[in-house]
C-alpha positions in Angstrom: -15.6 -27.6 40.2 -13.0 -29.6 38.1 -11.5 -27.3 35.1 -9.9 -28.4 31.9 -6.4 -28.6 31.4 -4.8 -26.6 28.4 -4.5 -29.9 26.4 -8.1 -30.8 26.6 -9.2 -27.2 25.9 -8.1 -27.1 22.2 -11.0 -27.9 19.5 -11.1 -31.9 19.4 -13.0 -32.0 22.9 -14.1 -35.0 24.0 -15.2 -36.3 20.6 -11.9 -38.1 19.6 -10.1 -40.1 21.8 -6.5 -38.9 21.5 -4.4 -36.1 20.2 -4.0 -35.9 16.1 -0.8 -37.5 14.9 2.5 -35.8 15.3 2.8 -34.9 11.6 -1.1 -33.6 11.3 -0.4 -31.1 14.0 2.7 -29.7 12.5 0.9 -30.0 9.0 -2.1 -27.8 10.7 -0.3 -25.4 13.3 -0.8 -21.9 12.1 1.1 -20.7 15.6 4.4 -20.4 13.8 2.8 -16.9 12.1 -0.4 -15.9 13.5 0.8 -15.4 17.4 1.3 -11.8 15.6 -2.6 -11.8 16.2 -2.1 -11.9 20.2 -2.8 -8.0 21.1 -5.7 -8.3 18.7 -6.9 -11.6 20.6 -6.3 -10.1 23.7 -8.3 -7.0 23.1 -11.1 -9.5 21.0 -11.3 -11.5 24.6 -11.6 -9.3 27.0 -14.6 -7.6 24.8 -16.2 -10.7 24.7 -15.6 -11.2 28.5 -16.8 -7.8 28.9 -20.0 -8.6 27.1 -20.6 -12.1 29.1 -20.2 -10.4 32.6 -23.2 -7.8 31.3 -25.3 -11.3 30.5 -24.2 -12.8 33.7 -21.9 -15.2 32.7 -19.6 -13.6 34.4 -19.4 -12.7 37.9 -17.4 -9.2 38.4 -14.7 -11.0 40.3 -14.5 -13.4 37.3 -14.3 -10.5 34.7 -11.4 -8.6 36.7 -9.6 -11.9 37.2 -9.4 -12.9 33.4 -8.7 -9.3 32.7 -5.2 -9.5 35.1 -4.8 -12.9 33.7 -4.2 -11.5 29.9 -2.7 -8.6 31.3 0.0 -11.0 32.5 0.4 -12.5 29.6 0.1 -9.5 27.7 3.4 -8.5 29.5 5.4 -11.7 29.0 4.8 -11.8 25.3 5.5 -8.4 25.1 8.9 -9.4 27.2 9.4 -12.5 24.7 9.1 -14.7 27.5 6.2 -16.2 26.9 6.2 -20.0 25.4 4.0 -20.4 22.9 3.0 -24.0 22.4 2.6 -25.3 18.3 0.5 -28.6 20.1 -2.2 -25.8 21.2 -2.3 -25.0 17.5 -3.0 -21.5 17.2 -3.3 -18.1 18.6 -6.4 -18.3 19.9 -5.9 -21.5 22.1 -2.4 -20.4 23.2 -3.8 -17.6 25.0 -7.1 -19.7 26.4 -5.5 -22.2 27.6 -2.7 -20.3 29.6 -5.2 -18.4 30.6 -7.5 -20.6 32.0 -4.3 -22.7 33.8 -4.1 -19.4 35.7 -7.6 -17.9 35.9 -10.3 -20.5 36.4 -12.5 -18.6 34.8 -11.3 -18.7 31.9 -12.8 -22.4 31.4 -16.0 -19.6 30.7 -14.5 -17.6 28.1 -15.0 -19.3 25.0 -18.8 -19.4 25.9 -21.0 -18.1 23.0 -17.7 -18.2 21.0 -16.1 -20.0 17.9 -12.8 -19.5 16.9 -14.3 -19.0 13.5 -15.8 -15.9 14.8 -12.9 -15.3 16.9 -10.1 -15.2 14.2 -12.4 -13.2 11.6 -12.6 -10.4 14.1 -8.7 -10.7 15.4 -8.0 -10.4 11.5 -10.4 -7.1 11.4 -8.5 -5.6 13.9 -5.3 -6.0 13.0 -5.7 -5.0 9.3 -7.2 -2.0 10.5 -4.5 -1.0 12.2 -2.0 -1.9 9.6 -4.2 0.2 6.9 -3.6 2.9 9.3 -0.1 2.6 9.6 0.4 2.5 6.1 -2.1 5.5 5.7 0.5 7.3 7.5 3.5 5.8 5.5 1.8 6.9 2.1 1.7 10.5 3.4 4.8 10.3 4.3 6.4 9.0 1.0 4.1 11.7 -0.7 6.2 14.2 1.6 9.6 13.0 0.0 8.6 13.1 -3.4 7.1 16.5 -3.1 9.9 17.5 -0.4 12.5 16.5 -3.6 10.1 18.5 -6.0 10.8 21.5 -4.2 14.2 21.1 -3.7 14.4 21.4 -7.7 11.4 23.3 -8.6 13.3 24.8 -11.6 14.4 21.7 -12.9 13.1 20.7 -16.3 13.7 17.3 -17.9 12.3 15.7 -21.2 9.1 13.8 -20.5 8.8 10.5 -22.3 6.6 8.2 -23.9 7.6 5.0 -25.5 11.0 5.6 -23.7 11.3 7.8 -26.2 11.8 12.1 -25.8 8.3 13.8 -26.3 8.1 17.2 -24.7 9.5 18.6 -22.1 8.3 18.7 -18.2 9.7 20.2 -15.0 11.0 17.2 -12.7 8.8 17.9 -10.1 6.1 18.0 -12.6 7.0 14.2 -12.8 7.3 13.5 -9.2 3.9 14.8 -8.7 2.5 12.6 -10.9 3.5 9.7 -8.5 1.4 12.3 -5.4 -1.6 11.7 -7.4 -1.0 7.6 -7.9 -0.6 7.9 -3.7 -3.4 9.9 -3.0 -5.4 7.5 -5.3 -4.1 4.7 -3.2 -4.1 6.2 0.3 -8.3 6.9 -1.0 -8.5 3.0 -1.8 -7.3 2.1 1.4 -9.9 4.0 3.2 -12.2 3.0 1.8 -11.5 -0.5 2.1 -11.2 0.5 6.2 -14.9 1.2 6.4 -15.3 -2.3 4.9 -12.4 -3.8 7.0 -14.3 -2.2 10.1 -17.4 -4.3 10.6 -17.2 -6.6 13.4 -18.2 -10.7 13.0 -17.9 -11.2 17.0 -21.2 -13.3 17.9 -21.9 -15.1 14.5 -20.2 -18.4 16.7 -19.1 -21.0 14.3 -21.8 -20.9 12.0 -25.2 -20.3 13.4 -24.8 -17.3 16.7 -25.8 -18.4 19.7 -28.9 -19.3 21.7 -27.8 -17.0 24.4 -28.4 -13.7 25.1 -25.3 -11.7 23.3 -25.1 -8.6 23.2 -23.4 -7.9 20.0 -23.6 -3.7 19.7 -21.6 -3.9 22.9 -18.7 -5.7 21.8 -18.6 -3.7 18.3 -18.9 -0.8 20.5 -15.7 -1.8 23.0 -13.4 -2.9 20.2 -14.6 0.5 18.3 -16.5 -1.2 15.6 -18.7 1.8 14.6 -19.6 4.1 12.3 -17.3 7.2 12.2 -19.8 9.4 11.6 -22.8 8.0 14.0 -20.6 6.1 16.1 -23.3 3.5 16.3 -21.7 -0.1 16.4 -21.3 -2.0 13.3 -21.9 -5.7 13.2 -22.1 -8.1 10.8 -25.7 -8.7 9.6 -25.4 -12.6 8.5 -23.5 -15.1 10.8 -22.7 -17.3 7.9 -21.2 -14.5 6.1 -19.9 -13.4 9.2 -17.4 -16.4 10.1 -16.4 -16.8 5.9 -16.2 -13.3 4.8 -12.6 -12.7 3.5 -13.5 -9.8 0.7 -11.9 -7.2 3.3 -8.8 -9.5 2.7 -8.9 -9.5 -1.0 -9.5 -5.6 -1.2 -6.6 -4.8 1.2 -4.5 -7.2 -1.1 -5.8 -5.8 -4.5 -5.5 -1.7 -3.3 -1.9 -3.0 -2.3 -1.1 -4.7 -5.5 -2.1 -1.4 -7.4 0.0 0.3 -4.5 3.0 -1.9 -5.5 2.7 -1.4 -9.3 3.3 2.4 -8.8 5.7 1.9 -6.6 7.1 -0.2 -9.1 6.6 2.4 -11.5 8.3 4.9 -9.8 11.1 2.3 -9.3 11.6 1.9 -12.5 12.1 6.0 -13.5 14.6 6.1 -10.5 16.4 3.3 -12.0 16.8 4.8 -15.6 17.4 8.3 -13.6 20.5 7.2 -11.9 21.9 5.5 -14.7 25.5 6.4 -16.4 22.8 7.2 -19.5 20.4 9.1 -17.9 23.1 10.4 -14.9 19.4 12.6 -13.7 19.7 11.6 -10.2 22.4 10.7 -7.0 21.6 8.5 -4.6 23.0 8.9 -1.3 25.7 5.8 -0.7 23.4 4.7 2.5 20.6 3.7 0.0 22.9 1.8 -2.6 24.9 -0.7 -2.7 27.9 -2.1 -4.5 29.4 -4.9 -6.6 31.1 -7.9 -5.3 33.6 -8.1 -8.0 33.3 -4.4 -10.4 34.3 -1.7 -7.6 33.2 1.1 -9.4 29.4 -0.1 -9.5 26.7 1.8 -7.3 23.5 0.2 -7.6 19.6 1.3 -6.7 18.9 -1.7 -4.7 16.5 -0.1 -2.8 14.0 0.8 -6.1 15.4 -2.5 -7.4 14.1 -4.4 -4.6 10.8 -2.7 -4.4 10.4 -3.8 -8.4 11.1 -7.0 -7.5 8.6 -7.4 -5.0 5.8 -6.0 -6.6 5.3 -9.9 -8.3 5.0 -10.8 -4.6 1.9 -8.4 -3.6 0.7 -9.1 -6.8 1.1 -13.5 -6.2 -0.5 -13.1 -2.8 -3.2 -11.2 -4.6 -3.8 -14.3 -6.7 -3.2 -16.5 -4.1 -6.2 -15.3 -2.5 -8.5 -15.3 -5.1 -7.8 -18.8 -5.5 -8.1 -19.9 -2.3 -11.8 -18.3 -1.9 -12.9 -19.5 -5.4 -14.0 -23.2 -4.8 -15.2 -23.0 -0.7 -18.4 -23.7 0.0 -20.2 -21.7 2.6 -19.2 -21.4 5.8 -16.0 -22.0 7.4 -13.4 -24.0 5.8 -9.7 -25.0 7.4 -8.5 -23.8 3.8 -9.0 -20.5 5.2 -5.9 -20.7 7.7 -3.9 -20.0 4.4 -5.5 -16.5 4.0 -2.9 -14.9 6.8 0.6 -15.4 5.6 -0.4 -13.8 2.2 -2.3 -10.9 4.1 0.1 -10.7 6.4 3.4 -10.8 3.8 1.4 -8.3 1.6 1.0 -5.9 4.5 4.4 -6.5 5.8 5.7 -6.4 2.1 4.1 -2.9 0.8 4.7 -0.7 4.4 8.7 -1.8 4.1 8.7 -0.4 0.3 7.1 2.8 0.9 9.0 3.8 4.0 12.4 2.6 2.6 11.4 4.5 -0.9 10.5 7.5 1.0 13.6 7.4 3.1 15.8 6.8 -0.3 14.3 9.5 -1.9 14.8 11.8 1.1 18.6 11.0 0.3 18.6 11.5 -3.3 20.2 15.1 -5.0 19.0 16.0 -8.4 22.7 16.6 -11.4 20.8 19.4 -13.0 23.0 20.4 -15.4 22.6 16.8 -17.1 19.1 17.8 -16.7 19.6 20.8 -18.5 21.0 19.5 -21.3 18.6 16.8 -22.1 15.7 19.2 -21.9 17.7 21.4 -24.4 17.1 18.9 -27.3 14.9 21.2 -29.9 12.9 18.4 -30.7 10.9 18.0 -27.6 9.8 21.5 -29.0 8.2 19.7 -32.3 4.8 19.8 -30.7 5.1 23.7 -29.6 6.4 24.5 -33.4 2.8 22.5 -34.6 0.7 24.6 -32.3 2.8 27.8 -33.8 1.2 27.2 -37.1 -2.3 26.5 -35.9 -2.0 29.6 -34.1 -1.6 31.2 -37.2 -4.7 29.4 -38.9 -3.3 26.4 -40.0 -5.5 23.1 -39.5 -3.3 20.6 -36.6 -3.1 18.0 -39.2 -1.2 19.7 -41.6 0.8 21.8 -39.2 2.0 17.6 -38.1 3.0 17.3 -41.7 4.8 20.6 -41.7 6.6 19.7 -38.7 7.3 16.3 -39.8 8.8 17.3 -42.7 11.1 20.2 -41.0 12.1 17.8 -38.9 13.2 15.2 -41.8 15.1 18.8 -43.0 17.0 18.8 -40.0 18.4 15.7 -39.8 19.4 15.8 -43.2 21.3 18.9 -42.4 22.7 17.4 -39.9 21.7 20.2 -38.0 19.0 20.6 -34.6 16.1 22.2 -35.6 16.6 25.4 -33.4 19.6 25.8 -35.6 17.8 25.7 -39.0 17.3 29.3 -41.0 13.8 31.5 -41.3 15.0 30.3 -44.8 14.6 26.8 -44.1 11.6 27.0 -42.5 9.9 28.7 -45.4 11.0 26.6 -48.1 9.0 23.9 -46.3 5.7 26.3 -45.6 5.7 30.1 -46.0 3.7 30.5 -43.1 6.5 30.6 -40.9 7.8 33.8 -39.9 11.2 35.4 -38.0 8.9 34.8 -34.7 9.7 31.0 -35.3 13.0 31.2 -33.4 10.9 32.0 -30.3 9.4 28.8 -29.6 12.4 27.1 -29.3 12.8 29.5 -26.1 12.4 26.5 -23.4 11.7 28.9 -20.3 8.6 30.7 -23.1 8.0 27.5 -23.8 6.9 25.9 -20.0 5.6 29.2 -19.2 3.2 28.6 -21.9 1.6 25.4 -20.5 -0.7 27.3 -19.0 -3.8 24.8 -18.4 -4.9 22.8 -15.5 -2.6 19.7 -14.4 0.0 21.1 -17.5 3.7 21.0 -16.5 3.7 25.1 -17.1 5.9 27.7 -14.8 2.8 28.6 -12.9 1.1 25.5 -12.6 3.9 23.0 -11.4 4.2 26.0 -8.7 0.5 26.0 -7.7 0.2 22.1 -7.6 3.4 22.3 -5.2 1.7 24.7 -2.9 -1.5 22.3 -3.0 0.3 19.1 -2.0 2.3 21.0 0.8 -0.8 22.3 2.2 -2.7 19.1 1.8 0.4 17.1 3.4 0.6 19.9 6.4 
């Protein structure tokens, strides 16, 4: 039996009656980034030859030959030795045709198979590994944030809004904050897993296939099923099946949300670590420094991961486009889905580890802490709720406030420095207990109520997240 050479296995067939141009396959070659699908293809194929040896396609010899043929290969890629081939186009028919130059019967692999199919479950498997990975890396950035928490547990700082002073917080008050963002995150990624983990193996190119697959099995073998059941899970509509890319878009919009707060937290670190704020040291590894002022240190690292938020959140877009105007099924435009998937995968798992790994490295000045959080006036709030505790409606304790506040700066004096004379020639209904609330550690133990930055509370919601994070 005469078997095809590797050129004539790619897609034209015998159809056309030469190769495409030399600038139409360099236009269309997707090899240059998806080879990072091989172990994916791999494991995809030798499913699929699993399956087809069950239907007898396969003979047994014919199975364990194409399973030493990619195990071969397997090893040379691995090795970097293995010459991948931009005229062959992609992934897909690097790997089937150097198979089948080996292994005869590999000529029978593609049997029952599209490459639509094909690169629709190679993408499945690979994103679920990534959103594994970088379930892993979210817990572990969750660890240095509250691993810096507890390192400065007593630390309070003024919370802001508008950038400007509101009421005070402990720091690790703060850092938790960003724990709750991650855990919100780390929740949208698994649940974008379930979706992610749906196999499309047996919808062919369009239409399935007039012979016998058995489907379940090769959902079953690449682990396709149900966590709970462990029933396979297979796509129930073969057109959908081969054009589905909604896993795509949710991976890329959970990691655009993912890159805001890690933009987010970028952004505090930045003002922290600044001459102004002078909150927080990061460790020289994690900086960098100016070619021409040599006493500059700067937070490249939370810079960076700023910066390339716009990117997660471009490839987002980029997406969306692409899928808005295609037709049903199949469409080439879909080879530009992977460079964006892949860039936004590659993109958000480099922040967090390098942000967990700076912050791991970062020491907290907390006298300068100290003396920010010592400003009265993040106390105007607690000097409100003073006179409603003594009856007063909030509204007009505000005005109160407001207008001891206006005293003060007229004095030229903070307001912890003003007279129990003062304060009652604005309202009588303060009384010498008034000095107390300006007491900052009185004042955080007070914040007693759920997900408040009190005393108690920061110190309960640090045990929770070390217990949660093991």
């Amino acid at each position: 039996m005469a078997h095809s050479s590797p050129s004539s296995v790619v897609s034209r067939s015998g159809r056309f009656a030469g190769g495409p141009a030399a600038d139409v396959a360099a236009f269309s070659e997707s090899i240059s980034f998806d080879w990072r699908l091989w172990r994916h293809d791999l494991r995809g194929s030798v499913a699929h030859a699993t399956m087809l040896w069950k239907i007898g396609v396969l003979t047994a010899s014919e199975l364990k030959a194409i399973k030493g043929g990619f195990a071969e290969i397997g090893t040379e890629i691995e090795a970097g030795t293995f010459a991948w081939k931009p005229e062959l186009e992609d992934v897909h028919m690097n790997l089937e045709a150097e198979l089948t130059k080996r292994v005869p019967a590999g000529a029978k692999l593609h049997t029952g198979r599209s490459r639509n199919d094909q690169v629709a479950v190679d993408v499945r498997l690979w994103l679920r590994d990534e959103i594994e990975e970088l379930d892993t890396e979210l817990h572990g950035l969750q660890r240095a944030l509250v691993g810096l928490a507890t390192r400065n547990a007593t630390v309070v700082i003024p919370g802001y809004t508008h950038l400007q002073r509101a009421q005070p917080v402990y720091f690790a008050h703060h850092l938790l904050a960003y724990v709750e963002m991650l855990a919100r995150d780390i929740e949208r990624m698994e649940d974008c897993w379930s979706r992610v983990n749906v196999c499309p193996l047996g919808s062919g190119a369009i239409a399935g296939s007039t012979l016998p697959l058995d489907r379940e099995l090769v959902a079953t073998l690449l682990e396709f099923t149900d966590p709970k059941t462990g029933k396979p899970r297979v796509t129930q509509n073969s057109m959908d099946g081969v054009s589905d890319r909604d896993f795509m878009v949710e991976f890329a919009a959970s990691a655009a949300l993912l890159a805001v707060h890690l933009s987010r937290l970028s952004e505090d670190v930045i003002l922290w670590v600044s001459s102004e704020f002078g909150f927080i040291k990061i460790a020289d590894a994690y900086t960098t420094g100016s070619s021409l002022m040599p006493q500059k240190k700067n937070p490249d690292v939370a810079e960076l991961t700023r910066g390339k938020s716009a990117r997660v959140i471009g490839n987002l877009m980029s997406l969306l486009t692409l899928l808005k105007g295609l037709p049903m099924t199949y469409n080439r435009d879909l080879q530009e889905d992977k460079e964006r998937l892949f860039d936004t995968a590659d993109t958000v798992r480099a922040c967090v580890r390098l942000m967990a790994a700076m912050l791991d490295n970062t020491t907290v000045n907390a006298a300068a802490c100290a003396a920010a959080a010592a400003d009265p006036l993040l106390l105007a709030t607690d000097l409100a709720d003073y006179l409603v505790k003594k009856g007063m409606p909030f509204r007009q304790a505000h005005h109160v406030v407001g207008a001891v506040v206006a005293l003060a700066e007229k004095s030229g004096r903070p307001l912890d420095r003003l007279t129990l004379a003062d304060f009652q020639g604005v309202d009588a209904t303060f009384a010498a207990d008034v000095t107390g609330v300006f007491d900052l550690k009185q004042a955080m133990a007070r914040r007693q109520l759920t997900g408040a930055p009190g005393t108690a509370e920061v110190k309960k919601q640090l045990a929770r997240w070390k217990k949660l994070l093991g």
